[in-house]
NUTI-100470 format. One record per residue: chain; x, y, z of N, C-alpha, C, O in turn; residue number from 1. Coordinates in Angstrom, 3 decimals. Layout:
BEGIN
(A,(X,Y,Z),(X,Y,Z),(X,Y,Z),(X,Y,Z),NUM)
...
//
This chain:
BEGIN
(A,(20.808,-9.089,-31.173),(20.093,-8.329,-30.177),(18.652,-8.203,-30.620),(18.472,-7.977,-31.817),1)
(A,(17.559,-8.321,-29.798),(16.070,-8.070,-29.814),(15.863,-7.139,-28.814),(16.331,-7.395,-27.704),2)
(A,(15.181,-5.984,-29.007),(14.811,-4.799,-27.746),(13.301,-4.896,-28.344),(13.153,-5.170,-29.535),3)
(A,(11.838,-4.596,-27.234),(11.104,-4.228,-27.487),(11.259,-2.888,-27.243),(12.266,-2.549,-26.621),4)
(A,(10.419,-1.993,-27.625),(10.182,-0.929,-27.409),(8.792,-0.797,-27.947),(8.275,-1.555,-28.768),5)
(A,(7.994,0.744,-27.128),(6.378,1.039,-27.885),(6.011,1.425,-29.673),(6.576,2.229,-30.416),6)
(A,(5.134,0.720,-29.877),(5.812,1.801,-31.064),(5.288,2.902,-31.715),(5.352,3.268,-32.889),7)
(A,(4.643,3.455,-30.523),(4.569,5.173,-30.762),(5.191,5.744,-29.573),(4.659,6.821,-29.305),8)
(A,(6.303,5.360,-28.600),(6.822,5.975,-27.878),(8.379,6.646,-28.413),(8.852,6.691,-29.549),9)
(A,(8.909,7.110,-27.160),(10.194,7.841,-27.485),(11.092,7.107,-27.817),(11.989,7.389,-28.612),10)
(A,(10.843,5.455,-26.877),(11.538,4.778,-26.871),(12.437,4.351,-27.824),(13.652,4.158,-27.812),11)
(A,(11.276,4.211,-28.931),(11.385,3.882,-29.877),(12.652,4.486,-31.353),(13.525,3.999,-32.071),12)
(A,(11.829,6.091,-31.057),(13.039,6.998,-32.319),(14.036,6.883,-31.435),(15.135,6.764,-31.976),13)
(A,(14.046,6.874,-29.722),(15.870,7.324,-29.128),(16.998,5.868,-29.712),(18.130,6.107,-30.133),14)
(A,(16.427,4.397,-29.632),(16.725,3.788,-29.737),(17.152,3.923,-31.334),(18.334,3.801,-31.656),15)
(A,(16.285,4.142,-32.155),(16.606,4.040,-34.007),(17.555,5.046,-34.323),(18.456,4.974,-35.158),16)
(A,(17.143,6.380,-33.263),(18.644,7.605,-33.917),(19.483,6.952,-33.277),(19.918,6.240,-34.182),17)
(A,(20.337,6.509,-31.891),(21.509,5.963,-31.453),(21.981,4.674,-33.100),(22.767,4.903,-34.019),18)
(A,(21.380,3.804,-32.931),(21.741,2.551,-34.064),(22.095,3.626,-35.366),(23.269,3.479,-35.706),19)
(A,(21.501,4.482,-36.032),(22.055,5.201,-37.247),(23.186,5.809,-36.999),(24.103,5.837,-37.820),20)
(A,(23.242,6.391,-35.775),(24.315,7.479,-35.532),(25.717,6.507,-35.859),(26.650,6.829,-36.595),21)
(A,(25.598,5.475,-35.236),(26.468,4.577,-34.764),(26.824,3.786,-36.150),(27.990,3.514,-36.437),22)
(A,(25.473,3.364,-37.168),(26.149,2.990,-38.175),(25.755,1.435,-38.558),(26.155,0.766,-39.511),23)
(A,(24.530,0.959,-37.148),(24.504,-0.025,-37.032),(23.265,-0.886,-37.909),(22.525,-0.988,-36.931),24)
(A,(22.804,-1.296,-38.563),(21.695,-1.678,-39.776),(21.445,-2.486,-38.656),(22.207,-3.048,-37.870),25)
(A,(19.618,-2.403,-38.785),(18.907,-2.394,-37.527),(17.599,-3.322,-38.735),(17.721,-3.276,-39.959),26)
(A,(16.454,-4.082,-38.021),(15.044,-4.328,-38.309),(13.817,-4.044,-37.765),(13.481,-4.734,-36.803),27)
(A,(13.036,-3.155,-38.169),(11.697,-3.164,-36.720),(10.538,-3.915,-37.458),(10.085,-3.538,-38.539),28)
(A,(10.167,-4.849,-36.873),(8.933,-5.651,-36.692),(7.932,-5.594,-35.785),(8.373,-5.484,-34.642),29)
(A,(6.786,-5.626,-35.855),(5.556,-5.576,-35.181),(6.241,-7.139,-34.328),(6.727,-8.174,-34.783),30)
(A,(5.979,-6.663,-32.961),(5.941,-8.201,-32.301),(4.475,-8.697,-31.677),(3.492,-8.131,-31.200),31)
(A,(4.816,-9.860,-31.905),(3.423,-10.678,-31.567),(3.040,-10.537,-30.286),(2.522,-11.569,-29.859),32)
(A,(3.102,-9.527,-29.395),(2.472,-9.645,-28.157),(1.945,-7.824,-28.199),(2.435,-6.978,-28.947),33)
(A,(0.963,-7.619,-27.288),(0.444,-6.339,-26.876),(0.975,-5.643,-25.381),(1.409,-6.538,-24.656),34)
(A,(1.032,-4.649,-24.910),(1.187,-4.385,-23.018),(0.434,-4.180,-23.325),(0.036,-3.799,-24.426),35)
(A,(-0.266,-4.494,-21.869),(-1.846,-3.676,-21.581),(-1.632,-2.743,-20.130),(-1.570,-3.210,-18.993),36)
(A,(-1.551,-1.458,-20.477),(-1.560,-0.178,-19.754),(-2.908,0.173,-18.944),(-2.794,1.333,-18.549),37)
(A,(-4.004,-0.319,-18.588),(-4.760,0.241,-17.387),(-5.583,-0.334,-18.478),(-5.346,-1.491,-18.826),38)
(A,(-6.804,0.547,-19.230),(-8.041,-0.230,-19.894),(-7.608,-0.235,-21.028),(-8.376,-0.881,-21.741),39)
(A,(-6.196,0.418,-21.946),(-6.121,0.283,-23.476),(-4.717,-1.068,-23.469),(-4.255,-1.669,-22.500),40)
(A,(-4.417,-1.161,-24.688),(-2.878,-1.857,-24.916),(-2.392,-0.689,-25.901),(-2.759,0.329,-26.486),41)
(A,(-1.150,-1.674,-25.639),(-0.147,-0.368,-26.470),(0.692,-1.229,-27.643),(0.893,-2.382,-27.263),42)
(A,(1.233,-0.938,-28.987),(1.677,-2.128,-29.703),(3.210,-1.787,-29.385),(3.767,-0.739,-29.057),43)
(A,(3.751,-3.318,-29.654),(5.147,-3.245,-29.231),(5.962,-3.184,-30.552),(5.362,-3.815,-31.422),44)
(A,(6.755,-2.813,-30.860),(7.791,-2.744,-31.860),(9.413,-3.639,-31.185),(10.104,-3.271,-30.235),45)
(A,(9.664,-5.147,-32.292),(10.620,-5.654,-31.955),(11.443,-5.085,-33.168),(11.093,-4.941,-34.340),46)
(A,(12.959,-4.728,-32.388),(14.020,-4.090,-32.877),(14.716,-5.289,-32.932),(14.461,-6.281,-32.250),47)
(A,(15.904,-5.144,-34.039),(17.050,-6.595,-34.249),(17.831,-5.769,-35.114),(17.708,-5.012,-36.077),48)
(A,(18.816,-6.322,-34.227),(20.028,-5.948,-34.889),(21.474,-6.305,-34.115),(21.577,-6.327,-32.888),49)
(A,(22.790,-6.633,-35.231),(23.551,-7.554,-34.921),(24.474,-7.014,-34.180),(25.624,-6.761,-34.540),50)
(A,(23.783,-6.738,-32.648),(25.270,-6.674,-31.178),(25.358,-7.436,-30.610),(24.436,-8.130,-30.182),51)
(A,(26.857,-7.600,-30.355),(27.126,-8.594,-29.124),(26.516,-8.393,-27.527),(26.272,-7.367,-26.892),52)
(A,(26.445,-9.180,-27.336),(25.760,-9.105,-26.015),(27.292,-9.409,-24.842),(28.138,-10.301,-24.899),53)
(A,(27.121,-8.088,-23.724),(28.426,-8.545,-22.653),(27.938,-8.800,-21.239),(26.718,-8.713,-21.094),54)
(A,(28.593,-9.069,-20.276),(28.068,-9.460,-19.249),(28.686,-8.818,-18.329),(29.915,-8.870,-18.285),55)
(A,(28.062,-8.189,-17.540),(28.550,-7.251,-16.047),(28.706,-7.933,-15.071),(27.610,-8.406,-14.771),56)
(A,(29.591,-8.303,-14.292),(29.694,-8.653,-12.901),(28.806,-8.334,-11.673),(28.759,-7.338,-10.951),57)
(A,(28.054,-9.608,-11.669),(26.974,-9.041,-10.808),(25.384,-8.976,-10.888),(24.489,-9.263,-10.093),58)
(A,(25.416,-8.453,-12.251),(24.184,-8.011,-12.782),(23.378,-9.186,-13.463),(23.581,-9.615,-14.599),59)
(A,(22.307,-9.686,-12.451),(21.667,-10.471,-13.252),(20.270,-10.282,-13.334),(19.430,-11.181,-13.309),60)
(A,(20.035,-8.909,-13.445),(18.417,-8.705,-13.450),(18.312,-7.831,-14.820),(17.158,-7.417,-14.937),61)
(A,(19.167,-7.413,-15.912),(19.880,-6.959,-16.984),(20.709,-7.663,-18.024),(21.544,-8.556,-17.883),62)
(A,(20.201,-6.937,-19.294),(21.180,-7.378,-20.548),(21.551,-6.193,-20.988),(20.800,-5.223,-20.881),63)
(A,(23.350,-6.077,-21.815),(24.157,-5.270,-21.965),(24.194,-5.661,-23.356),(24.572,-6.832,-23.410),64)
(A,(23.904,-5.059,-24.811),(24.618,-4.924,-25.930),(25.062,-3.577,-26.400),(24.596,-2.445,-26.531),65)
(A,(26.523,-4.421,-26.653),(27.816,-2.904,-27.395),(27.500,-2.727,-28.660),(27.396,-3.538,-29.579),66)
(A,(27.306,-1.175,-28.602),(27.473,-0.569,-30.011),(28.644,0.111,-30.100),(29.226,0.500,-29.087),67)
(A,(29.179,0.354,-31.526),(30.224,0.022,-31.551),(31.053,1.071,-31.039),(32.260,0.859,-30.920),68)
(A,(30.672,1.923,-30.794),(31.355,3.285,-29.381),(31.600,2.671,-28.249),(32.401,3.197,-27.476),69)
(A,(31.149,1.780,-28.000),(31.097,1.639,-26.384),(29.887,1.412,-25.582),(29.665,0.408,-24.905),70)
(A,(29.059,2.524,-25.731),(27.577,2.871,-25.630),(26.912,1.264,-25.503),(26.947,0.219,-26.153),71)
(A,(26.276,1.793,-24.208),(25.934,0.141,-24.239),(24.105,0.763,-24.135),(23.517,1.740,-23.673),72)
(A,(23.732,-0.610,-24.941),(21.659,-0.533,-24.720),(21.158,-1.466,-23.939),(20.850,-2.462,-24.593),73)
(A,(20.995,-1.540,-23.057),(20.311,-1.955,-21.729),(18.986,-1.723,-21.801),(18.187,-0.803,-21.974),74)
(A,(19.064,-3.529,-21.498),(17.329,-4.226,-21.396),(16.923,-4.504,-20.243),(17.773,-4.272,-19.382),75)
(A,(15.605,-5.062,-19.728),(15.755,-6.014,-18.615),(15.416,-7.348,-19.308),(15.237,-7.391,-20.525),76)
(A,(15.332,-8.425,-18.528),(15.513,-9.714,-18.724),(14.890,-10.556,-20.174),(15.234,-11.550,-20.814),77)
(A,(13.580,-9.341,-20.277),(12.687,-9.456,-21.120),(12.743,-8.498,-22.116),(11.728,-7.947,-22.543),78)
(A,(13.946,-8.245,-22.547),(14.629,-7.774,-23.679),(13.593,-5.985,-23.757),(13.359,-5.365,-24.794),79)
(A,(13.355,-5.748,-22.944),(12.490,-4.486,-22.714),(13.497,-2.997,-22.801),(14.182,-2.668,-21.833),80)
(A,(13.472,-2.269,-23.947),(14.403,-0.916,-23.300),(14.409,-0.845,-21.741),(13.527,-1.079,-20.916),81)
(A,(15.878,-0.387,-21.604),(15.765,0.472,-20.194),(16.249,1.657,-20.334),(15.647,2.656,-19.939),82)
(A,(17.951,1.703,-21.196),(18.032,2.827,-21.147),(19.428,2.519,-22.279),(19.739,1.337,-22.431),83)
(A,(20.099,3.417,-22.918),(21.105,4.034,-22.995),(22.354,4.064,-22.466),(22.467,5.228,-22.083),84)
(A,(23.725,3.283,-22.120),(24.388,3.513,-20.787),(25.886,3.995,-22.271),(26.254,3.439,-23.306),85)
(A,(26.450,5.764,-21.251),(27.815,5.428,-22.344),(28.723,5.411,-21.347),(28.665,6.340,-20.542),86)
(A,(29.406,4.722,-21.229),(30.857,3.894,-19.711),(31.715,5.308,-19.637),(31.996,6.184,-20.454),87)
(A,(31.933,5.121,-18.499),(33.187,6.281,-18.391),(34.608,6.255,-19.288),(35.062,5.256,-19.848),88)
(A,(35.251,7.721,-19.285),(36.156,7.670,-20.112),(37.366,6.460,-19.891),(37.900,6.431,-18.782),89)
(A,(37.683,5.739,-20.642),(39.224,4.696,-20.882),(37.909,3.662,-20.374),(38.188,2.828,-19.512),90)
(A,(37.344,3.681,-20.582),(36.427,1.847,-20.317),(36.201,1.241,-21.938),(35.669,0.146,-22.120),91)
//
């Protein structure tokens, strides 16, 4: 798995406390590209670390990797945080 995230945003610690909680040994690297937000940029922080990636029925504007709860971390296409997803109970 590769997620960008900012790397002075929230994005960033919500994503690093979930991976500890969970247990999961993680890497953050400066990635080679910048966003540019209106007149500044912002630096990106690439995350890695070893989840499987699953596939939803349907969903092809999204990527799904399981940690090992269940808890899935959802990207879009461009490996970008989106969010957090934890599946309903017996999934």
């Amino acid at each position: 798995m590769i997620v960008y995230v900012t790397d002075t945003g929230s994005d960033r610690a919500e994503l690093a406390e979930i991976l500890v909680q969970e247990g999961v040994t993680y890497q953050e690297c400066q990635a080679k590209f910048e966003r540019e937000v209106g007149v500044s940029s912002t630096g990106i922080l690439e995350i890695q670390a070893n989840l499987p990636e699953i596939r939803k029925p349907g969903v092809t504007d999204e990527r799904f990797w399981k940690l090992p709860s269940g808890r899935l971390i959802v990207t879009d296409m461009e490996n970008n945080l989106d969010r957090i997803e934890t599946p309903p109970p017996g999934k």
